[in-house]
C-alpha positions as CSV (number, residue, x, y, z in Angstrom):
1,X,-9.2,-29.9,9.8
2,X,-7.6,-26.3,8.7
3,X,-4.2,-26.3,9.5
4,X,-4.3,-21.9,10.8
5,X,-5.7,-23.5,14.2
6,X,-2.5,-24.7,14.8
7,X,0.6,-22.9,16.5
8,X,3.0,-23.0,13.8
9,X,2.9,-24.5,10.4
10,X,5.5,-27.1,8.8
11,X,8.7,-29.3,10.1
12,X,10.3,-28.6,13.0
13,X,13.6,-28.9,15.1
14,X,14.6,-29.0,18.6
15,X,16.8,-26.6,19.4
16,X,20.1,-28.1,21.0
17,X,23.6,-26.5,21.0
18,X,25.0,-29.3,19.1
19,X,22.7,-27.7,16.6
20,X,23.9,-24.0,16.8
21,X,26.8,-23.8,14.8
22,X,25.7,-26.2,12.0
23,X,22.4,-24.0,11.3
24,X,24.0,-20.7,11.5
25,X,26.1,-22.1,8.8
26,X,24.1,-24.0,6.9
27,X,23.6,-22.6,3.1
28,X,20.5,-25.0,2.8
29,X,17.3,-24.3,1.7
30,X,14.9,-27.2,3.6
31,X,16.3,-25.6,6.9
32,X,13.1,-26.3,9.8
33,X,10.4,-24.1,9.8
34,X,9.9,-23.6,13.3
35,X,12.2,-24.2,16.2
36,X,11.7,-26.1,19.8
37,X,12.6,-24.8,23.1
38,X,12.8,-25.9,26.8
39,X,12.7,-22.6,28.7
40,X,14.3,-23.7,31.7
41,X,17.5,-24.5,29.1
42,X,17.5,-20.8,28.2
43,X,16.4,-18.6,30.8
44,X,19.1,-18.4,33.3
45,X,21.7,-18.2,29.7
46,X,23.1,-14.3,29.0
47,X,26.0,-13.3,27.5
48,X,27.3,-14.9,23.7
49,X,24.9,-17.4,24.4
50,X,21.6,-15.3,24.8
51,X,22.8,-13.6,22.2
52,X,23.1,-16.5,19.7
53,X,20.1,-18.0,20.9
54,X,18.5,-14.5,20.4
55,X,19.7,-14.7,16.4
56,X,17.8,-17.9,15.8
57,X,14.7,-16.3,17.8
58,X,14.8,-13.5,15.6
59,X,14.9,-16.0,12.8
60,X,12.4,-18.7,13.3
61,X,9.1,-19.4,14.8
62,X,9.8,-20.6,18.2
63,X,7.1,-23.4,20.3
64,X,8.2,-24.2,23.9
65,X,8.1,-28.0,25.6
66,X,8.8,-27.3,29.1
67,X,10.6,-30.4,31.2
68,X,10.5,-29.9,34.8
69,X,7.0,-28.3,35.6
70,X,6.3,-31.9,37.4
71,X,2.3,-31.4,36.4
72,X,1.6,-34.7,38.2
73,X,4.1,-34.7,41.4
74,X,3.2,-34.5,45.0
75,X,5.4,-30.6,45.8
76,X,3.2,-27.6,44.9
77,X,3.8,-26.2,41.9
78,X,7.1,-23.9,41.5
79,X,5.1,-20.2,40.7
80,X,8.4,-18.6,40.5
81,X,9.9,-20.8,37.7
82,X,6.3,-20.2,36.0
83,X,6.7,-16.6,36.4
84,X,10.1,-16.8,34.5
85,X,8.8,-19.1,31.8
86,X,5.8,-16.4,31.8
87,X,7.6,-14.0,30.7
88,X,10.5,-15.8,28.4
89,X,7.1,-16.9,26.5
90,X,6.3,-13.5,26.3
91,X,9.6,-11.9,25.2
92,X,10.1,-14.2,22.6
93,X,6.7,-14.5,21.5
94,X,6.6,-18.0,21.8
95,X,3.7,-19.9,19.7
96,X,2.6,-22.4,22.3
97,X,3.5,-23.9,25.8
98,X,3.6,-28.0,26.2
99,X,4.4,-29.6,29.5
100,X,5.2,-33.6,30.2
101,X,2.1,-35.5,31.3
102,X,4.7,-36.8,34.4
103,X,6.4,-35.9,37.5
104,X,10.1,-35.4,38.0
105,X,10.0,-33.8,41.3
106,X,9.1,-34.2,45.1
107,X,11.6,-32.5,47.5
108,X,14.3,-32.7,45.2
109,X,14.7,-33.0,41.1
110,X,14.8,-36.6,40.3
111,X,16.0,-36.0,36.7
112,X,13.8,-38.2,35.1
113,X,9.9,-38.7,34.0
114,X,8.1,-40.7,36.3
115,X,4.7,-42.3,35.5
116,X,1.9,-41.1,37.2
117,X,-0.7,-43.6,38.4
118,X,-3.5,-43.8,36.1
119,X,-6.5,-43.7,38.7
120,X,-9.5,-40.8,39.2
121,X,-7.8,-39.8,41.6
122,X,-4.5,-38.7,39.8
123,X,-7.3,-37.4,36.9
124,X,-7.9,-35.1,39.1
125,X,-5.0,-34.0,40.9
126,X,-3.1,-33.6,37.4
127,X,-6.1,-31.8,35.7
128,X,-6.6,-29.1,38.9
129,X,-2.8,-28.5,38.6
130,X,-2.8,-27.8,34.8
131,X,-5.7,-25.6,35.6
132,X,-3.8,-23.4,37.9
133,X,-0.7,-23.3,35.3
134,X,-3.4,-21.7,32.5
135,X,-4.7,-19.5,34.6
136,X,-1.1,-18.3,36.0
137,X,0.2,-18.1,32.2
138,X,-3.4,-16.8,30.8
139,X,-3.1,-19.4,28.1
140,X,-3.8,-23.0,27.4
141,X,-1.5,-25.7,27.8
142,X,-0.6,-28.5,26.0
143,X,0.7,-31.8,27.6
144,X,2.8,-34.5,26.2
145,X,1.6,-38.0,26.7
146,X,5.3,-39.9,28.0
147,X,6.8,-43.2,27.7
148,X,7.1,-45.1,30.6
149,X,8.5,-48.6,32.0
150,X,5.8,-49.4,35.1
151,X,2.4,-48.5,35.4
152,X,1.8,-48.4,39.4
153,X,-1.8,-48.3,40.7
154,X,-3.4,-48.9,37.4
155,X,-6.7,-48.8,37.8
156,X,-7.4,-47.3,34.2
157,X,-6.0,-47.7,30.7
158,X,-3.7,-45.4,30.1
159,X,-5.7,-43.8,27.0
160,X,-8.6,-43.3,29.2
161,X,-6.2,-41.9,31.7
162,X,-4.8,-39.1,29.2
163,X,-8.4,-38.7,27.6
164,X,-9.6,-37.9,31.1
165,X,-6.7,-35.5,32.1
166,X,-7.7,-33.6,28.9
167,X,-10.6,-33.2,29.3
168,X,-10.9,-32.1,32.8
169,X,-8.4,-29.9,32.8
170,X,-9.5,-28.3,29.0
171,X,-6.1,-27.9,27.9
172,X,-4.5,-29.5,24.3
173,X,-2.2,-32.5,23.5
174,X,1.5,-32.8,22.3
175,X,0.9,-36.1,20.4
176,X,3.9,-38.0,19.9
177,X,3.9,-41.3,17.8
178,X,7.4,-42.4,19.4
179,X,6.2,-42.7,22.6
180,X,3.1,-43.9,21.3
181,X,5.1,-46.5,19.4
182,X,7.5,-47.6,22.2
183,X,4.7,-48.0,24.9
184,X,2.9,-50.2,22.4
185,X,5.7,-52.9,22.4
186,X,5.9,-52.7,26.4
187,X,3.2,-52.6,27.7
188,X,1.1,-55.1,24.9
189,X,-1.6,-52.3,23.4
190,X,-2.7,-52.1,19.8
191,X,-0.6,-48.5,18.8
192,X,-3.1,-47.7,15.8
193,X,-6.2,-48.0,17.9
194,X,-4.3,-46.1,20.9
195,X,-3.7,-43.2,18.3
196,X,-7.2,-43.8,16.8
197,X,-8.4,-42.8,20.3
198,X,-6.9,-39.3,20.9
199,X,-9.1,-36.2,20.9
200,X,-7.5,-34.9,16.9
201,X,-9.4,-31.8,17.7
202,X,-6.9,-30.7,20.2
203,X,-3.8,-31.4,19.1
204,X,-1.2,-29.0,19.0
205,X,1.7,-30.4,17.1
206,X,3.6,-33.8,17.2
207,X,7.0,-35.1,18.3
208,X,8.6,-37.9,15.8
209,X,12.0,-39.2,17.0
210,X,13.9,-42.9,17.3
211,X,14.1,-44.9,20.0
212,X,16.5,-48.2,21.9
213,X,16.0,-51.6,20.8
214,X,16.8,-53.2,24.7
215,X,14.9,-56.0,23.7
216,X,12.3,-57.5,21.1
217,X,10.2,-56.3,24.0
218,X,11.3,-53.7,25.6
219,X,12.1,-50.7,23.9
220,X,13.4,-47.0,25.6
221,X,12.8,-43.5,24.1
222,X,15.8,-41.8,23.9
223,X,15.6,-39.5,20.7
224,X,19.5,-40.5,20.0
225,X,18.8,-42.7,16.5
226,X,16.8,-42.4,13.3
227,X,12.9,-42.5,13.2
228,X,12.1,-46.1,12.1
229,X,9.3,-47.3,9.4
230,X,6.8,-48.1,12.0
231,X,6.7,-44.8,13.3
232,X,6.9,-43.5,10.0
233,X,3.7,-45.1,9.9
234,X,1.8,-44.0,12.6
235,X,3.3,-40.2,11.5
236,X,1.1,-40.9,8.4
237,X,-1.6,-42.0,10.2
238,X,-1.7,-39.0,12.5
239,X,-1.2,-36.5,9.3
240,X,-4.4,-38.2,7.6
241,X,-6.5,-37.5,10.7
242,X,-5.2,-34.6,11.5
243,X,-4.5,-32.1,7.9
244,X,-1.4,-29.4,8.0
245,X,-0.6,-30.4,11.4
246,X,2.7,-29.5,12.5
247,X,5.9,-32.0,13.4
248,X,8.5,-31.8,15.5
249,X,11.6,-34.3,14.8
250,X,13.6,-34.8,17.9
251,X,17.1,-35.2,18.2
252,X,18.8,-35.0,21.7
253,X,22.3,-36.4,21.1
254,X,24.0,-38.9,18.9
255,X,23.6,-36.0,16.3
256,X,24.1,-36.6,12.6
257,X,26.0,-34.2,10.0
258,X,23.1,-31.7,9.4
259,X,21.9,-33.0,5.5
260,X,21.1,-36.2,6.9
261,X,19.6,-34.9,9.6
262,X,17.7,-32.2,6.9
263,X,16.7,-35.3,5.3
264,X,14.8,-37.1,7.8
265,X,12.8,-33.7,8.4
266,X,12.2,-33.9,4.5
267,X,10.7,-37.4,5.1
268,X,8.4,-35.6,7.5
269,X,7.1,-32.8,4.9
270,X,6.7,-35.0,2.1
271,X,3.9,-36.9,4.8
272,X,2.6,-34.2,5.8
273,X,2.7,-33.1,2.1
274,X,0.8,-36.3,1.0
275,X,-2.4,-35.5,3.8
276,X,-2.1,-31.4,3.5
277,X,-3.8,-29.2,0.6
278,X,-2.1,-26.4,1.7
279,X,1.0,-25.2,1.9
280,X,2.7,-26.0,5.3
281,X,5.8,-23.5,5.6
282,X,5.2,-20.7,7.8
């Protein structure tokens, strides 16, 4: 696979506040090479704040993973919050767009992902609503496969489910192994054969991140510990099929000092290393 079809090249970062200071300061040279965003974080922000946020913008290649789009909820779709991520995508010349394959809103924000039933019926409804954001944004979108704790109305596995929403609604993937990892252990499915079964061809990047131990069986994304072995594993996996594809650790609290946190995005390029004949910063 050649790695220019891909948005950005190398190890990435979520952006977080937490973050700021410690990368401003940082004298270090495996720094991220690209940065991730969630516009709705930044867009109402001006003052000091847009201005720092404007100095790392300036700085690194920026991708955006949007939370609160609600792709598969019931309310029609909020065309004024697109327009605002239209343009912050545009002003900051952002690489790519990713959305959460999920809902999160109705009448009101519910603050949380919520699985979406996995029937034809929500194939559809999903795929004509992604439709309608790419032709608002005149781009395509990617969408991020989530973790989730109850599958209501299943009438469809859930890779068929995300392998249909893709292809009807021709947009990309945000592959992420957690997610693949921790809906492995709860809902009983094989996670190599799950990741086996993804369309490589149109992935955009990948999310790596650690997760809750609950239980021996019940595990809960939270991106507040260390990536652990097994997902390690499946990052390898999805670097051998997919060549120079970039990866996104996340981190959303629970923050490390920034070297150890440098490291564990080292332990991402030197996979991505091993599967890549070319060079990945950029």
């Amino acid at each position: 696979m050649n790695s220019s079809r891909f948005p950005v090249l190398g190890a990435g970062l979520g952006l977080r506040r937490a973050l700021m200071g410690p990368l401003t300061d940082s004298a270090c040279e495996n720094l991220p090479d690209f940065l991730e965003v969630a516009p709705e974080n930044w867009i109402p922000i001006g003052g000091a704040m847009r201005r720092r946020f404007d100095y790392f913008a300036e700085r690194y290649p920026l991708v955006c993973h949007g939370l609160s789009l609600s792709l598969g909820g019931p309310a029609p779709l909020d065309f004024s919050m697109l327009g605002d991520i239209r343009e912050f995508l545009q002003r900051y010349k952002v690489r790519c767009y990713t959305e959460h394959l999920s809902y999160c809103s109705d009448e009101g924000h519910l603050y949380d992902l919520m699985p979406i039933p996995f029937t034809e019926e929500a194939v559809k409804h999903v795929a004509g609503r992604i439709r309608q954001v790419q032709d608002f944004l005149g781009q395509r979108i990617g969408v991020e496969h989530v973790s989730y704790y109850a599958a209501p109305q299943q009438e469809m596995s859930e890779i068929d489910f995300i392998n249909a929403v893709i292809r009807e609604a021709d947009c990309d993937l945000l592959l992420d192994v957690n997610n693949i990892w921790v809906n492995s252990i709860n809902h009983g499915y094989d996670p190599h054969a799950f990741l086996a079964a993804l369309p490589v061809e149109r992935i955009l990047y990948c999310h790596v991140a650690g997760h809750y131990d609950e239980a021996e069986d019940l595990k809960v994304d939270t991106h507040g510990t260390a990536v652990i072995d097994p997902v390690w594993q499946l990052l390898a996996e999805a670097c051998e099929r997919a060549p120079g594809m970039p990866v996104l650790l996340e981190r959303d609290f629970n923050f490390p000092p920034l070297a150890e946190l440098l490291a564990e995005l080292d332990q991402v390029r030197a996979i991505q290393k091993k599967h890549s004949p070319v060079s990945l910063a950029g």
